[in-house]
N, C-alpha and C positions, 0 to 999 in steps of 0.2 A: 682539577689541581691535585696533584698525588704528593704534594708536601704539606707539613703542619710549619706556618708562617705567625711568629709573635708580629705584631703591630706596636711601632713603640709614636709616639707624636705627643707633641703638647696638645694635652685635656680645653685647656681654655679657649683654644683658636680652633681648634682640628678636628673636634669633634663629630663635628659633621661630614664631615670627610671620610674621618676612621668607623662611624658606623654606614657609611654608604658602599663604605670597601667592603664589611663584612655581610651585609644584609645581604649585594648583592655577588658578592665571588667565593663568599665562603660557605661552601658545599660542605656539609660533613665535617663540623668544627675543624676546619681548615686553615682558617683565619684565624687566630687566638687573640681573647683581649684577657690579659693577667695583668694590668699597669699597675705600679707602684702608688702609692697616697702617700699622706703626710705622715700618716703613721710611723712609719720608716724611721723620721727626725731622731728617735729618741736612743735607734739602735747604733753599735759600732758600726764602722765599715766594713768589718770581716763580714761581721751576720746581715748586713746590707747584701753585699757581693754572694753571699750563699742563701739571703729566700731571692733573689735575682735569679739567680741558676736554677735552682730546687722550686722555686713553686712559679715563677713566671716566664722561663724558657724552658722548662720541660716539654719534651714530646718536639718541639721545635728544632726544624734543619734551616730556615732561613730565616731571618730579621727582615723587615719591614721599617725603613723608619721615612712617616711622611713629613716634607721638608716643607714648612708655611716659614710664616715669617719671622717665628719668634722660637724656633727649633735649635738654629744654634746656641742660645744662652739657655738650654734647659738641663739642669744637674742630672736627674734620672734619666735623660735622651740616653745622655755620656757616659751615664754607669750602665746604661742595656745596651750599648754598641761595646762599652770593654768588654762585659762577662759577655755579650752572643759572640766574640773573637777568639775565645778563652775554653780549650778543649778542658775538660775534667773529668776524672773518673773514667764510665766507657760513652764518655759522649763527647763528641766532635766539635769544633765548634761551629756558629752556624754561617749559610751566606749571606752577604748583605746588600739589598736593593733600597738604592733611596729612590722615592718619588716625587719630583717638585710640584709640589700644588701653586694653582695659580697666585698664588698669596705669598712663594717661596722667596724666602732670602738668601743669606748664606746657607752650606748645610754645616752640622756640625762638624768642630775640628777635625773630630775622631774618625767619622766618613768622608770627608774630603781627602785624610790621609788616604785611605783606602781606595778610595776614586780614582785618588793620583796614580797608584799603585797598579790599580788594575784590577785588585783582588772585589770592591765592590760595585757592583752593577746601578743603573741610573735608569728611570727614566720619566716622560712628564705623566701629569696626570689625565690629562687632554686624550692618551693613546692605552687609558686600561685595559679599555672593552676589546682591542688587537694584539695587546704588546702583555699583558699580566702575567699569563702564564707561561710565556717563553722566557721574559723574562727572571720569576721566580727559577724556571727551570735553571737559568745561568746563572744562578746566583749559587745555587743548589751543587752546580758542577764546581763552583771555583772554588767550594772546601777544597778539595785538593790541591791547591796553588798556594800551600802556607807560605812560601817562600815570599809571597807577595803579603800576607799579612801585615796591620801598620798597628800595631797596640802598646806601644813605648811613652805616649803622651798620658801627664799627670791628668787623672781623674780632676773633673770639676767638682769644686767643694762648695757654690752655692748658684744660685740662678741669679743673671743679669740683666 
């Protein structure tokens, strides 16, 4: 796997998932886990949106976000799929593959935009051990497809 890929998933359901992704596929800090905690609560949304970019998407060209059941009502899903959309400085922004875990529900709003789009890439979890890295691969290529980016929807402002 030749990209550096953040992992964004709800902690409480997914966990076990997000650390079986990285044990097993991520070679060479490949996989990134930088996730947000509660800590965050106390800050603005500006410095929300800039330690998101600065200390938990850095080094990252694709997003990951795996899709269980309880993924789309989660605030910080929604604020790691804005800012990985969201080029700044000399960094691009990144691509986005969602994974339905067998547990999936809806995905969230923000990647379903993108789905629709075209700009973000899909697939189940069932087909990692074949499909991961061609996948990552085409998430990787459709930076280039801003035209198809979807990031106009209001940030979620708490969990549901």
């Amino acid at each position: 796997m030749a990209h550096k890929v953040f992992v964004s998933y709800h902690h409480s359901n997914d966990q076990e998932k997000a650390d079986y992704l990285r044990t097993t596929y991520g070679e060479n800090n490949t996989l990134l886990d930088r996730s947000l905690d509660e800590a965050y609560e106390d800050m603005t949304d500006d410095e929300i949106l800039a330690a998101i970019r600065q200390e938990h998407l850095k080094d990252s060209t694709v997003t990951i976000v795996l899709i269980g059941s309880e993924t789309a009502n989660r605030k910080w899903i929604d604020w790691e799929i804005y800012a990985s959309l969201r080029p700044y400085g000399s960094r691009s922004r990144n691509g986005l593959l969602g994974i339905y875990l067998p547990t999936a529900g809806e995905a969230p709003a923000r990647l379903q935009d993108n789905i629709d789009s075209g700009y973000a890439v899909t697939m189940k979890w069932e087909n990692i051990s074949w499909q991961l890295e061609s996948k990552i691969d085409e998430a990787y290529n459709n930076r280039e497809k801003s035209d198809l980016v979807r990031n106009s929807r209001k940030r979620r402002e708490r969990n549901s």
